[in-house]
ROSE-4610 file (N, C-alpha, C; in Angstrom, 1 decimal, always signed):
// ROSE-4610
residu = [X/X/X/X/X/X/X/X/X/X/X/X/X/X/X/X/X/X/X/X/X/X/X/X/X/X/X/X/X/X/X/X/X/X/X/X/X/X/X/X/X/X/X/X/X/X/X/X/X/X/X/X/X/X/X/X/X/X/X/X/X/X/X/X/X/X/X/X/X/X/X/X/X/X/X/X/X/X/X/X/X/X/X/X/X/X/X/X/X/X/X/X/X/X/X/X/X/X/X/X/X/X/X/X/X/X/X/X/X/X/X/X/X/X/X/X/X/X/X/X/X/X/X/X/X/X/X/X/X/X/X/X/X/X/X/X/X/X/X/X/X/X/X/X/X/X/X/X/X/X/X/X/X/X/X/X/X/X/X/X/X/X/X/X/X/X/X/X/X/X/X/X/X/X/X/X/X/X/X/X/X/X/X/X/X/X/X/X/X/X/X/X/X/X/X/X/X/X/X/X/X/X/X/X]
num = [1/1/1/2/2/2/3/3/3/4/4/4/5/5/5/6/6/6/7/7/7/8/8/8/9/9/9/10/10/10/11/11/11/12/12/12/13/13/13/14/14/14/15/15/15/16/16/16/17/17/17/18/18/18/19/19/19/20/20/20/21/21/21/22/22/22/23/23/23/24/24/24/25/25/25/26/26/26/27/27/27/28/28/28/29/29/29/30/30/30/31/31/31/32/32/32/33/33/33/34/34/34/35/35/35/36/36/36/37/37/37/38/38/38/39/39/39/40/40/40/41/41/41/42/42/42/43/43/43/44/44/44/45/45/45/46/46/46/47/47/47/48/48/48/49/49/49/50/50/50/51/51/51/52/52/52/53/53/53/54/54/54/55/55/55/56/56/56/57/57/57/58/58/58/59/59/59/60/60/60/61/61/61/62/62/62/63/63/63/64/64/64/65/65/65/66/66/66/67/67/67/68/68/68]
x = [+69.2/+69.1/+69.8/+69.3/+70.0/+71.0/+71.6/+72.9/+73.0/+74.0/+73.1/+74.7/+74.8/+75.7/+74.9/+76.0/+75.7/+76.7/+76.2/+76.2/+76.3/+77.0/+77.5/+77.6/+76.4/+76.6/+76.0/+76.8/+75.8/+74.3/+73.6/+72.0/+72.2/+73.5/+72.9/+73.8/+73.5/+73.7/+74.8/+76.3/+77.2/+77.9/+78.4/+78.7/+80.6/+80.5/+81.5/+82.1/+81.4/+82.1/+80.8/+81.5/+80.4/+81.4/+81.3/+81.4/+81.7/+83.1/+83.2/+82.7/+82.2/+81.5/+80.4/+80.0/+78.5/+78.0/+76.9/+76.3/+74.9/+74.7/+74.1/+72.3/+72.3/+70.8/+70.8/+69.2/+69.6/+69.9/+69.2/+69.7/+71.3/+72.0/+73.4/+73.8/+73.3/+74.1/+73.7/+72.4/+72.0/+72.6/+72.8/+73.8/+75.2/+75.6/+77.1/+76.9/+76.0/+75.7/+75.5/+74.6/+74.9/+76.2/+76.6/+78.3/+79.5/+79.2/+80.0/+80.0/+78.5/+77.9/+78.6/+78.4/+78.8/+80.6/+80.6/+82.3/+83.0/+82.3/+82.2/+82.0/+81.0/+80.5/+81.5/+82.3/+83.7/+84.9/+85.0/+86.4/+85.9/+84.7/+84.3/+84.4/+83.8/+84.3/+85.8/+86.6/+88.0/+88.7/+88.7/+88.9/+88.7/+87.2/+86.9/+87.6/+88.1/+88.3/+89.5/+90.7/+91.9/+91.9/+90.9/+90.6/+90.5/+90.7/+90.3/+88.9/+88.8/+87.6/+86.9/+85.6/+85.4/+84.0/+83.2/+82.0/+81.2/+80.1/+79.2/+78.7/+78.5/+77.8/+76.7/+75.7/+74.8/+73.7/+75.1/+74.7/+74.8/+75.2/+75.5/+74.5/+74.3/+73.1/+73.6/+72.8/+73.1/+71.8/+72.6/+71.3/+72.0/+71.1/+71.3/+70.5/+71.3/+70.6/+71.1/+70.3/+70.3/+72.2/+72.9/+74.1/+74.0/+74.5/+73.7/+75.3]
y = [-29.4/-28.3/-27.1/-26.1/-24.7/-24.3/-23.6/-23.0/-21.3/-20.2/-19.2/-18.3/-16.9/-16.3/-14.7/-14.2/-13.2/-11.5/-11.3/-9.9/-8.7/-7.8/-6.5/-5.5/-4.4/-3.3/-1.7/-0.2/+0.5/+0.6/+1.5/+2.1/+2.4/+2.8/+2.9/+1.5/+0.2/-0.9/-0.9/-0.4/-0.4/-1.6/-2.9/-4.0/-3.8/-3.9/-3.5/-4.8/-5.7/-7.3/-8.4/-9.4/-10.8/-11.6/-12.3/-12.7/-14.2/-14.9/-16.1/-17.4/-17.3/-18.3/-18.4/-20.0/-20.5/-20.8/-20.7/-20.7/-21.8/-22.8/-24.2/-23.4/-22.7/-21.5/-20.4/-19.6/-18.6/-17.6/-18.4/-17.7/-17.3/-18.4/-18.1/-17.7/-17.2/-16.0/-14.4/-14.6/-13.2/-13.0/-13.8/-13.4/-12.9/-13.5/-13.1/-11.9/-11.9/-10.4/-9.0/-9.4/-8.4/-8.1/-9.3/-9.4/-8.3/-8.2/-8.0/-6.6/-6.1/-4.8/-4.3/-4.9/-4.4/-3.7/-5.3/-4.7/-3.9/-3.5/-2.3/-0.8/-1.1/+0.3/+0.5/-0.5/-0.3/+0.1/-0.2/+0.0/+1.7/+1.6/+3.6/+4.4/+3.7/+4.9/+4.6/+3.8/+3.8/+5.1/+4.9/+6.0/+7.1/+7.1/+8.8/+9.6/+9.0/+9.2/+9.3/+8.9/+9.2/+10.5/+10.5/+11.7/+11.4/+10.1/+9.3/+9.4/+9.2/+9.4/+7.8/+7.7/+6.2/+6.3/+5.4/+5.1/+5.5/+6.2/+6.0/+4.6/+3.7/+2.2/+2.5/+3.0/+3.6/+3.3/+3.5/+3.7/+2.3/+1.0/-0.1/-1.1/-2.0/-3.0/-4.5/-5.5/-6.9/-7.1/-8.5/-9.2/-10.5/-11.6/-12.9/-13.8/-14.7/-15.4/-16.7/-17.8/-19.0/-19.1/-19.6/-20.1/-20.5/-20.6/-21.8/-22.6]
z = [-16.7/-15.7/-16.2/-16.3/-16.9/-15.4/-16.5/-16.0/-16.1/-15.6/-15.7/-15.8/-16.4/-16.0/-15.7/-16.1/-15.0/-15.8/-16.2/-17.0/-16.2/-15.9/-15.0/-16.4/-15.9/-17.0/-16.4/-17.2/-16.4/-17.2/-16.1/-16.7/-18.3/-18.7/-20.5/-21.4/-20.8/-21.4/-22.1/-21.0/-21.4/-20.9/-21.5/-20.9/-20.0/-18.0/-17.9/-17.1/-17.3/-17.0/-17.1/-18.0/-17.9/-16.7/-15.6/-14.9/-15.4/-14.7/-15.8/-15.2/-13.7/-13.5/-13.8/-14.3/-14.6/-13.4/-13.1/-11.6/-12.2/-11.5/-11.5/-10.7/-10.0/-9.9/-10.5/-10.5/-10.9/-9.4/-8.1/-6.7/-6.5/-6.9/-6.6/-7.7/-9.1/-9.9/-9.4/-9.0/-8.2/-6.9/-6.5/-4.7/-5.2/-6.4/-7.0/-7.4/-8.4/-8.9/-8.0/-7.2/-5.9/-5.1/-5.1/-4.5/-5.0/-6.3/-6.9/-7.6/-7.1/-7.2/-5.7/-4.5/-3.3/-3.2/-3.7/-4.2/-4.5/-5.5/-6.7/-5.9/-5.3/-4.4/-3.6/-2.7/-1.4/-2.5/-3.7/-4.4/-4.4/-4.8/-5.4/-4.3/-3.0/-2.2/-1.6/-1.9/-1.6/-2.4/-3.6/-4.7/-4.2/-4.1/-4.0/-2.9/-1.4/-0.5/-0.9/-2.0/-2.2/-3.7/-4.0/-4.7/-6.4/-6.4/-7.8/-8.2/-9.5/-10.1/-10.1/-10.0/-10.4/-10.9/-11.5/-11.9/-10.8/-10.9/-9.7/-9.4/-8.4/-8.1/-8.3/-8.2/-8.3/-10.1/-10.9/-12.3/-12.6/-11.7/-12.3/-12.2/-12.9/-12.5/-13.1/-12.9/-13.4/-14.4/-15.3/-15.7/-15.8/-15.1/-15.4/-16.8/-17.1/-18.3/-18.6/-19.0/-19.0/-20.1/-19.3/-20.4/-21.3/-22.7/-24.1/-24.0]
């Protein structure tokens, strides 16, 4: 049965976390992946609202792929 992880990077294929759990679907590496995009988006507008600079969420995306 494949195994899957889960790749966090922005639009210009800059890698800004692989994620260390192996996920047993590829449904529950994509629910994580979203998760963790969501996340991402509440820390940025935390920041911005104290006048920090942060990545846009916006520019970020996932890719899932079979573990080897």
């Amino acid at each position: 049965m494949a195994k899957y992880k889960v790749d966090i990077a922005d639009l210009s294929g800059n890698l800004i976390e692989t994620l260390d759990e192996t996920f047993d679907s590829y449904e529950d590496a994509e629910y994580e992946a979203q998760q963790w995009i969501s996340d991402y988006s509440a820390g940025a507008d935390v920041l911005q609202l104290a006048g920090e600079a942060y990545g846009d969420p916006d520019d970020v995306d996932y890719e899932i792929y079979e573990a080897t």
